[in-house]
C-alpha positions as CSV (number, residue, x, y, z in Angstrom):
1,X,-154.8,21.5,0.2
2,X,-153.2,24.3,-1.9
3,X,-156.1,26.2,-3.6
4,X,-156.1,27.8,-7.0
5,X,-158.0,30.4,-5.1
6,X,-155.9,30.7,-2.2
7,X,-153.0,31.8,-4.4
8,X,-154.8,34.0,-6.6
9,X,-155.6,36.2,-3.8
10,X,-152.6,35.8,-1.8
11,X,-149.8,34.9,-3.8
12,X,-150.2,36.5,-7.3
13,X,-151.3,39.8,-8.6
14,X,-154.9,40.0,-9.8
15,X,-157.3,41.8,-12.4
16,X,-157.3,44.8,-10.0
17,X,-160.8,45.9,-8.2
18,X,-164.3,45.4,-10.2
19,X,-165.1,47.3,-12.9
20,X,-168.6,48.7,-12.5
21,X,-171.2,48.8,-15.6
22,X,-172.0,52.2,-16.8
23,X,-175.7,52.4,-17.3
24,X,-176.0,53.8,-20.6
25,X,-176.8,50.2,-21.8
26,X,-177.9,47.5,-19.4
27,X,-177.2,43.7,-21.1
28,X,-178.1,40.8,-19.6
29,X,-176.1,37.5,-20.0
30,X,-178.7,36.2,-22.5
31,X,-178.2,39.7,-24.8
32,X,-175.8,40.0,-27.0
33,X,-173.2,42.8,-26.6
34,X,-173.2,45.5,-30.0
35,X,-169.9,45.3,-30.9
36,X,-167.2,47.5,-33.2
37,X,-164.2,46.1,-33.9
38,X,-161.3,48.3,-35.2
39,X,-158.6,46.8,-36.9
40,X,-159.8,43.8,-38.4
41,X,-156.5,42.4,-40.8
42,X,-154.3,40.2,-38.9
43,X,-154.4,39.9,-35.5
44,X,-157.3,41.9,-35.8
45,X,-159.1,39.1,-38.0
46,X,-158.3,37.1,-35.0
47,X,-160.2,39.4,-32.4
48,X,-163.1,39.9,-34.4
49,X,-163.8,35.9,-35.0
50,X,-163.2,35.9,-31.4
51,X,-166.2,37.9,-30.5
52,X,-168.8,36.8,-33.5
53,X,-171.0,35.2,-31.3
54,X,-172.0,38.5,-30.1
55,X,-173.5,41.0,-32.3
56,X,-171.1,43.1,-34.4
57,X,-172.3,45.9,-35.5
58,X,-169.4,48.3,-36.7
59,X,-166.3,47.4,-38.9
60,X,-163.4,50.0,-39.5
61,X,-159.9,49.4,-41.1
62,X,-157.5,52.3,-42.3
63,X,-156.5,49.6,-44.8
64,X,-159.3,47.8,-47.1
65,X,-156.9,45.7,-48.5
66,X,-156.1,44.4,-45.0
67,X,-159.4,44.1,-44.1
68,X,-160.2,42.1,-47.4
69,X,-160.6,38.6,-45.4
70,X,-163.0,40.3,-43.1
71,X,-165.0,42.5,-45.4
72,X,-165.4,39.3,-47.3
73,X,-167.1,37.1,-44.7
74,X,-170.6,36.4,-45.5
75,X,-172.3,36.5,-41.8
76,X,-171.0,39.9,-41.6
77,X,-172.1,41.6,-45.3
78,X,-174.7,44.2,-44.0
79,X,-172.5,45.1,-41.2
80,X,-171.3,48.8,-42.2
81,X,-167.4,49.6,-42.9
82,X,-165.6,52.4,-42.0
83,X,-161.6,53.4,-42.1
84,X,-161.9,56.2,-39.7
85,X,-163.0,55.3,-36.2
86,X,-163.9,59.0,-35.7
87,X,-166.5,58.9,-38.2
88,X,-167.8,55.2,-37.0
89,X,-168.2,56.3,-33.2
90,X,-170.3,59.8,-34.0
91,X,-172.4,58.0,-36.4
92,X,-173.3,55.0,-35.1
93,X,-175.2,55.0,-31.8
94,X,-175.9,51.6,-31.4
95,X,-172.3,50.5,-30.0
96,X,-171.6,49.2,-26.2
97,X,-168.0,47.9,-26.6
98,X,-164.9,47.9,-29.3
99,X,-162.2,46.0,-29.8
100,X,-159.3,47.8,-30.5
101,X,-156.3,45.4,-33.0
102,X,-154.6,48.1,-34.3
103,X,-150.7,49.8,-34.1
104,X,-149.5,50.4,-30.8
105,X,-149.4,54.3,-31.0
106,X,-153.3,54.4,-31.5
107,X,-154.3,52.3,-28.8
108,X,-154.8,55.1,-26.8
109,X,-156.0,57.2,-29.0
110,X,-159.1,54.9,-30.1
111,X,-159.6,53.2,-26.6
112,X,-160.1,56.9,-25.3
113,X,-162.5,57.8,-27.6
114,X,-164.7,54.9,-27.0
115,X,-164.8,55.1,-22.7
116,X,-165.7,58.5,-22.6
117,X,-168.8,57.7,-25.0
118,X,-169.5,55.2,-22.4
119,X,-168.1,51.9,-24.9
120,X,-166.2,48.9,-23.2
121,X,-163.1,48.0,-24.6
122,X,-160.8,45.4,-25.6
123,X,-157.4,46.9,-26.4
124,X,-154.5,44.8,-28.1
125,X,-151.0,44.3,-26.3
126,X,-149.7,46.5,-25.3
127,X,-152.2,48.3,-24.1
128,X,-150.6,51.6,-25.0
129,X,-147.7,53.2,-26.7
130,X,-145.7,54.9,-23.6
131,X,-145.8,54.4,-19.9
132,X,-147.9,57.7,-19.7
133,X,-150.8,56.4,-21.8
134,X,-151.0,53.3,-19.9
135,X,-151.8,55.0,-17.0
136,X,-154.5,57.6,-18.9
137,X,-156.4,54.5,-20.3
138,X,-156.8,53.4,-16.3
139,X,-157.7,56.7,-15.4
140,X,-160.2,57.0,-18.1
141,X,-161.6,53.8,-17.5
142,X,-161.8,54.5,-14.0
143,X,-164.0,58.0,-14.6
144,X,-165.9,56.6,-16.7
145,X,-166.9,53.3,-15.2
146,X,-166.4,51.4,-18.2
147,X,-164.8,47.5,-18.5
148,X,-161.7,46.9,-20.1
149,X,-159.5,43.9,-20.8
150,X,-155.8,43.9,-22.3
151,X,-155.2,41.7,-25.3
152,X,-152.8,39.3,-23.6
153,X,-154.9,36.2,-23.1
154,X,-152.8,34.1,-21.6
155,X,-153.7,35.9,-18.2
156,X,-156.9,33.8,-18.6
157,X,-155.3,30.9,-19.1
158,X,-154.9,27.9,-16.5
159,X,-151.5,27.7,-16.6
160,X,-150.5,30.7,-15.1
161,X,-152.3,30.5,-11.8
162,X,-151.3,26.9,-11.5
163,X,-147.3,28.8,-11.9
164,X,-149.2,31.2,-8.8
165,X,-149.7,27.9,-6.9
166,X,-146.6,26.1,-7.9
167,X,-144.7,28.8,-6.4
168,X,-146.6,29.2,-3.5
169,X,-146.3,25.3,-2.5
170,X,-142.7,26.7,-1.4
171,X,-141.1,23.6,-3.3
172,X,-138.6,25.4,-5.2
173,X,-137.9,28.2,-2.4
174,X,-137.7,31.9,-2.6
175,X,-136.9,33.3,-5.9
176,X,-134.4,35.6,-6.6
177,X,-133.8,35.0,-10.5
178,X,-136.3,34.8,-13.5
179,X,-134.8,34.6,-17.0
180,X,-137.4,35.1,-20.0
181,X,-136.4,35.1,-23.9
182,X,-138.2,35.1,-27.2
183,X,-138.0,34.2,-30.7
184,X,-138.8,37.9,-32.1
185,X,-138.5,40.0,-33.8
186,X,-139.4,37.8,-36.7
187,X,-139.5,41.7,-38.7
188,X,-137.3,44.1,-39.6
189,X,-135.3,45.9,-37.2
190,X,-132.2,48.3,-36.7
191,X,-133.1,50.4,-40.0
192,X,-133.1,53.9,-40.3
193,X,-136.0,55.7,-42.1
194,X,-136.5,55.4,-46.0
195,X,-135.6,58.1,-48.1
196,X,-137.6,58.0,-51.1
197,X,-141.4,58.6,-50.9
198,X,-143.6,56.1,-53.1
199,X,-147.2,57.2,-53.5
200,X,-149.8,56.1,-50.7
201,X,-151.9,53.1,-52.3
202,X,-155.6,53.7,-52.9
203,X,-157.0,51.3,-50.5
204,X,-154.9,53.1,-47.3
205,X,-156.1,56.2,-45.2
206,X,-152.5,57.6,-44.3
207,X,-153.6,59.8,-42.6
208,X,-155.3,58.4,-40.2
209,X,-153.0,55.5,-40.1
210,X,-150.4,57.7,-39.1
211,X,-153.0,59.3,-36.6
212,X,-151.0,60.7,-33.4
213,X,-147.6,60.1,-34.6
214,X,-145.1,62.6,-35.4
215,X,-145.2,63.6,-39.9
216,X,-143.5,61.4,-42.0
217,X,-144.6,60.0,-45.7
218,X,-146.2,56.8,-46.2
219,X,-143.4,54.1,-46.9
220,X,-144.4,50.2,-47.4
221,X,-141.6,49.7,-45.1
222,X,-144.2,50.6,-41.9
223,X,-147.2,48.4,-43.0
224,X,-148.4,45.7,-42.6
225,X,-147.3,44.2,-39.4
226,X,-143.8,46.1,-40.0
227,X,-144.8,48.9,-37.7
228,X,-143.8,46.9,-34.7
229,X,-139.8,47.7,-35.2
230,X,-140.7,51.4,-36.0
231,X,-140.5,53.7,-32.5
232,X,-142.9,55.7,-33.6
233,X,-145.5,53.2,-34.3
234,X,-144.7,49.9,-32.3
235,X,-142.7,48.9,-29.1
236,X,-140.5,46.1,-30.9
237,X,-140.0,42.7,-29.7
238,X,-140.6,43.6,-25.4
239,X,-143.7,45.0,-26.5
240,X,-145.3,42.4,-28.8
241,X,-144.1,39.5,-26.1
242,X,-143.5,41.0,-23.1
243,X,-146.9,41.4,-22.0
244,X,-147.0,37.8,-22.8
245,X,-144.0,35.9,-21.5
246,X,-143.7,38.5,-18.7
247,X,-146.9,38.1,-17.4
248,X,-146.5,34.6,-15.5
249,X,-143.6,36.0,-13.7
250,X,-144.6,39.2,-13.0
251,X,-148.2,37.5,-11.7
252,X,-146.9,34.6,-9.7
253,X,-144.0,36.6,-7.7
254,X,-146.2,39.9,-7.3
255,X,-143.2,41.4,-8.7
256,X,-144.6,45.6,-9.1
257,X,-142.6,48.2,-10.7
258,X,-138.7,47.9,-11.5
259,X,-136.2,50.0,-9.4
260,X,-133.6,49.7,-12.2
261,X,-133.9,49.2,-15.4
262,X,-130.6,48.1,-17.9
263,X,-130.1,47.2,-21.5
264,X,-127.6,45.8,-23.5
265,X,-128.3,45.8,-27.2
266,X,-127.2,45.3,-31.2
267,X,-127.2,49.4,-31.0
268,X,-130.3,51.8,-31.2
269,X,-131.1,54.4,-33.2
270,X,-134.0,57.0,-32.8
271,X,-136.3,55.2,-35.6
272,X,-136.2,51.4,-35.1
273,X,-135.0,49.1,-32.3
274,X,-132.3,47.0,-32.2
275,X,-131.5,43.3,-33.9
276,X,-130.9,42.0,-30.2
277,X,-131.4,43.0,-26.9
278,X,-130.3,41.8,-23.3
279,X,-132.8,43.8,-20.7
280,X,-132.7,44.0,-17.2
281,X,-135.4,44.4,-14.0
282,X,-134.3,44.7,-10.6
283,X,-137.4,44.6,-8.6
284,X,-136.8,45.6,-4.5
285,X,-138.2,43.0,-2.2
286,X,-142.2,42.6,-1.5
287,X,-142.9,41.7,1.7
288,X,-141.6,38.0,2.5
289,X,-140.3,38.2,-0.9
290,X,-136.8,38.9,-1.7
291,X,-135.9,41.3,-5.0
292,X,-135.8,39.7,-8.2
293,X,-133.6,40.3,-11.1
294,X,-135.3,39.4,-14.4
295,X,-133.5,39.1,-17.7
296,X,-135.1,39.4,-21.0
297,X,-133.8,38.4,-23.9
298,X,-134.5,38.4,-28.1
299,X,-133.6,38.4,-31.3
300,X,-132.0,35.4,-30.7
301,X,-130.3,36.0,-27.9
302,X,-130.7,33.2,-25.1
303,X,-130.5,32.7,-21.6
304,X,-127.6,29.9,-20.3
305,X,-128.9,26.3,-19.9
306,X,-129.3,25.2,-16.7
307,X,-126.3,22.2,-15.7
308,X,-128.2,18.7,-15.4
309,X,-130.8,18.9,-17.9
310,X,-131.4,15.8,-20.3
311,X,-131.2,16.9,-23.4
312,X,-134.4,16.1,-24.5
313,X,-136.0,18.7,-21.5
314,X,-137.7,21.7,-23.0
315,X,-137.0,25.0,-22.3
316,X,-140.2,27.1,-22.7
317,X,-142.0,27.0,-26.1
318,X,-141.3,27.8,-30.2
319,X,-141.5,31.4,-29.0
320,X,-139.8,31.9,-26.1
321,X,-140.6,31.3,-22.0
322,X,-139.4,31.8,-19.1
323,X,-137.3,30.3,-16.3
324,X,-138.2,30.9,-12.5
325,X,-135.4,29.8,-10.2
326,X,-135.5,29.2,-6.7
327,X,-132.9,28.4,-4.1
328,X,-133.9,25.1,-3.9
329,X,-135.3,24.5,-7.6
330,X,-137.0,26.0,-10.7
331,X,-139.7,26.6,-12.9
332,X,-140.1,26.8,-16.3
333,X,-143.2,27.8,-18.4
334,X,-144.4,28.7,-22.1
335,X,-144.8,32.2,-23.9
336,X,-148.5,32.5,-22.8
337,X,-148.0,31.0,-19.2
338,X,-148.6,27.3,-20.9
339,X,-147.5,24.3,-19.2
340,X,-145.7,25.5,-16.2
341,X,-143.4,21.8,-14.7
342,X,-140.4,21.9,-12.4
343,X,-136.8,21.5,-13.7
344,X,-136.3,18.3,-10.8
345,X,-138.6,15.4,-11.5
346,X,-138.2,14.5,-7.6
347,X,-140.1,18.3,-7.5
348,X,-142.4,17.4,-10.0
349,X,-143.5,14.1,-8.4
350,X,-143.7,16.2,-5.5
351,X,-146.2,18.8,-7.0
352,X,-148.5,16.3,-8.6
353,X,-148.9,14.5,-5.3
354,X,-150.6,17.3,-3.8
355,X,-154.2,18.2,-3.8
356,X,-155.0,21.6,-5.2
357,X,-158.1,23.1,-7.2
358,X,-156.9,24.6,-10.4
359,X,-158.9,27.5,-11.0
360,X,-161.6,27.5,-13.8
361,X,-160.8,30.1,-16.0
362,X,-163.1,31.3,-19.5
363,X,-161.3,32.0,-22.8
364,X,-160.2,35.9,-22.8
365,X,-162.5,37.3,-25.3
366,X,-165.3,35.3,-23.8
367,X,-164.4,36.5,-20.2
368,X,-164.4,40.3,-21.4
369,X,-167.8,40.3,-22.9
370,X,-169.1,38.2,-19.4
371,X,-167.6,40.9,-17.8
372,X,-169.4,43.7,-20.3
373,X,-172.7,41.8,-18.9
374,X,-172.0,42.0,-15.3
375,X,-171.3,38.5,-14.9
376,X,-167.7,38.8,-14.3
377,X,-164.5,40.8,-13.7
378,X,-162.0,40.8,-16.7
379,X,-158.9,39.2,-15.6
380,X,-156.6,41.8,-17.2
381,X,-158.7,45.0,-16.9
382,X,-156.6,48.4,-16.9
383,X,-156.0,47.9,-13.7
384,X,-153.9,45.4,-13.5
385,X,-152.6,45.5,-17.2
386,X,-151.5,49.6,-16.7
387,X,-149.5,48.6,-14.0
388,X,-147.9,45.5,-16.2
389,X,-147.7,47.8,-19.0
390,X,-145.8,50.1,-17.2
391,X,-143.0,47.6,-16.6
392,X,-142.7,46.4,-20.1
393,X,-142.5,49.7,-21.7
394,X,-139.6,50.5,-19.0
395,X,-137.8,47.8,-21.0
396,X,-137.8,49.8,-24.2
397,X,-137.0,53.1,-22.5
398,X,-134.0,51.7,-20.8
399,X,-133.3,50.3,-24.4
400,X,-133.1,54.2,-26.1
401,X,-131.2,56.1,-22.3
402,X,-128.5,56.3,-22.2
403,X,-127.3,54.6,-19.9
404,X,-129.1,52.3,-16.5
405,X,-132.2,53.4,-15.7
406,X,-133.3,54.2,-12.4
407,X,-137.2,54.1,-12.1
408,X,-139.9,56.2,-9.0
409,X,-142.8,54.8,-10.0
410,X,-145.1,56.9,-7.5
411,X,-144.1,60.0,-9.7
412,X,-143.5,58.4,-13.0
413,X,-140.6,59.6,-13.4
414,X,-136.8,58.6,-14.4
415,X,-134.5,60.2,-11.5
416,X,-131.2,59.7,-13.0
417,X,-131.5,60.3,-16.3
418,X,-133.8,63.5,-16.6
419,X,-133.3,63.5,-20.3
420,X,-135.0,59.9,-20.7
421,X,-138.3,61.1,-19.0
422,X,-139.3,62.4,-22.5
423,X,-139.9,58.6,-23.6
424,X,-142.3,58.5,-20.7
425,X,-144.9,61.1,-22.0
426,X,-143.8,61.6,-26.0
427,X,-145.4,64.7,-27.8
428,X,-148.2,63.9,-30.2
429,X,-148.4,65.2,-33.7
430,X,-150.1,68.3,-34.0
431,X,-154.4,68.3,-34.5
432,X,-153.8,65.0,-32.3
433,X,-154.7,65.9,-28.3
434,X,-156.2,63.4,-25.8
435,X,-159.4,64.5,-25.0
C-alpha cells in the first residue's frame, strides 16, 4: 500500500518541526482563541470570515472605506476598530493571535510586532516582502515560540499530498522538468510612477499604509489591490501565485533552494514589474533525485502543449497549474494543488488501482487556530513557508539583475551578481527599523 503518510514524511517536504505554545495564554480546544485581524477589505474580508468562529476581538484597517463590508457586519459591532496596528497591539491586552491580510511590504513589519508580544500569527502570501524578511519572521517565531501559518492554503489541501504520493508510486519516473503558468497579473503592470499628486482621501492613513516603504505621495494608482505590480509594495504576479502554484511542485519533489535563477521578461523598470515574464529554477539533484528545471510563466505567457493530448484534456485550472514530467510520464495539477491526474489514462487506471490512504487534512484557517490550541502543527508554519518563500522571491530578483542569477543559499547571498544582493535585504524608510 502507498500511504498518504509514508510520502509525507519521506517523499515531500513538510510544515517543518513543531511549533511550541508560549505560555502567556494557555487555550484549550474547547476555548476560543482572541483574535485581531489586520487588514480586513478584500482578501482580508476573506480571512477574517475564516476565523469568526473564534472570538475576534480587534479590527484595524489603514482604509475604512475598505473595510466598510467588515465594519458593517452585525456579529462584529462592539468589536473595537483601529487603522494603526501599533496603537491596536499596545492597547489591547486581550489578544493571542492576528491575522495579518495586508500589502506585501508590511507583512513583516506587523507579523513582527505581534510574536515578540507573544501573538500567533497568520500572515498572507507571501509571507514577506524580500528573501531577508522571510527568514527574520522564522527566526522570530523561533525565539519567541509562537505558531505561525502562511496564507497559502492549498498546502492543507488533499490534493497536494495525493501529487506527494503520485510521484512516489514511481509511475511516471524521475522528474527532471516541471512547467507552472498563471493567468496574472489581472492588474496593472510595466508603469512607471505617477507624476501628479492628488490629495490623500479622508478615510486612508497614508502614512501608515505606506509604513516601511521608501517616501512617495499617495496616488490611487497603488490602492486597492493595485499594490501588487508596485516593487515597493507587492511582489507582482510570482508573488501573489507562486506560493500557490509553486507549492505542489516544490512539496512533492523536495525540490530546496534554486542554484540558478533566469528571467526573460516584457522589460523591467525599478517601479513596477513586467507585462510578461518567462522565469527559470535550476534546482541540483536531492539525493535519488535528479535536478529539476522549473519554468514559470505569466501574463499570458504559456508553456508548450504536450503532443497526444485530446483536445478536450485540461491543463491545470482558470488560473494557471502546473505540469510535472517524468521520463516515463506526467502530472498535471491546479493552482492550489487541486485535482492532481496523469497525462496517460493507462497511468491513471494504473494509480487508481492501487491502495493508498489519502491523508485527512483540516481547512487552513481551521488548522492554524488547532495549532494555536496545541492540538496540531500548522502545515505551512515559517518553517517550511520561509524556506518556500525564499525560492519565489528569487523569481522576482532574477526578474530586476541583470543578468542569470546564481543563488548560495547557506549565506543568502547572490555570488555573481554582487550588485543584485541589495534586493535581498532592501533598506526601509526611515523611523521604520525591525525591532
Amino acid at each position: 500500500m502507498l500511504g498518504i503518510s509514508a510520502a509525507a514524511v519521506a517523499g515531500c517536504a513538510t510544515g517543518g518541526a513543531p511549533q511550541a505554545v508560549p505560555a502567556t495564554r494557555k487555550v484549550s480546544a474547547n476555548d476560543k482563541l482572541n483574535i485581531a485581524c489586520v487588514g480586513v477589505g478584500g482578501q482580508g474580508y476573506a480571512d477574517l470570515r475564516s476565523v469568526m468562529h473564534e472570538n475576534i476581538v480587534a479590527m484595524c484597517d489603514v482604509d475604512a472605506e475598505s473595510a466598510t463590508r467588515a465594519y458593517a457586519l452585525e456579529a462584529l459591532a462592539a468589536v473595537p476598530k483601529y487603522n494603526d496596528y501599533r496603537v491596536m497591539l499596545d492597547k489591547q491586552k486581550d489578544i493571542d493571535a492576528v491575522v495579518v491580510s495586508i500589502p506585501d511590504h508590511m507583512h513583516t513589519f506587523v507579523a513582527t510586532s505581534a510574536m515578540q508580544l507573544g501573538k500567533h500569527v497568520y500572515v498572507q502570501k507571501p509571507m514577506a516582502h524580500s528573501v531577508a524578511e522571510a527568514h527574520k519572521l522564522a527566526a522570530t517565531a523561533r525565539q519567541y515560540k509562537v505558531v505561525t501559518q502562511m496564507g497559502n492554503q492549498g498546502h492543507s489541501g488533499t490534493g497536494v499530498w495525493r501529487l506527494c504520493d503520485m510521484i512516489a508510486s514511481g509511475i511516471i519516473g524521475p522528474v527532471r522538468e516541471v512547467q507552472c503558468w498563471t493567468n496574472r497579473p489581472t492588474w496593472p503592470q510595466g508603469l512607471d510612477r505617477p507624476a501628479d499628486t492628488p490629495p490623500v482621501p479622508a478615510t486612508l492613513n497614508w502614512d501608515v499604509w505606506l509604513g516601511a516603504a521608501p517616501e512617495r505621495p499617495y496616488h490611487p494608482a497603488y490602492l486597492p489591490h493595485k499594490w501588487r505590480g508596485w516593487w515597493d509594495f507587492g511582489c507582482c504576479a510570482m508573488g501573489d501565485m507562486g506560493c500557490h502554484i509553486l507549492d505542489p511542485p516544490y512539496t512533492s519533489l523536495k525540490l530546496g533552494a534554486p542554484a540558478r535563477i533566469s528571467a526573460e521578461t516584457s522589460g523591467v523598470n525599478n517601479e513596477t514589474g513586467p507585462l510578461w515574464s518567462i522565469i527559470t529554477f535550476e534546482f541540483p539533484a536531492r539525493g535519488d533525485m535528479p535536478p529539476v528545471k522549473l519554468t514559470w510563466s505569466d501574463g499570458g505567457k504559456m508553456p508548450p502543449r504536450p503532443g497526444g493530448l485530446a483536445p478536450d484534456f485540461r491543463l491545470g485550472d482558470n488560473d494557471g497549474g502546473s505540469l510535472l514530467i517524468g521520463e516515463k510520464g506526467a502530472i498535471t495539477v491546479g493552482t492550489y494543488g487541486n485535482g492532481p491526474k496523469f497525462l496517460s489514462a493507462e497511468q491513471q487506471a494504473q494509480w487508481d488501482a492501487m491502495a493508498r490512504n489519502d491523508r485527512e487534512v483540516s481547512e487552513h484557517h481551521r488548522n492554524w487556530i488547532a495549532a494555536c490550541k496545541g492540538e496540531a502543527t500548522a502545515i505551512s508554519n515559517f518553517d517550511y513557508a520561509a524556506p518556500f518563500t525564499e525560492v519565489v522571491l528569487l523569481g522576482n530578483v532574477s526578474m530586476r539583475a541583470n543578468g542569470p542569477v546564481e543563488w548560495d543559499t547557506a549565506s543568502k547571498r547572490i555570488t555573481n551578481l554582487a550588485d543584485a544582493n541589495r534586493f535581498i535585504d532592501p533598506p526601509y524608510r526611515t523611523g521604520w527599523t525591525l525591532g
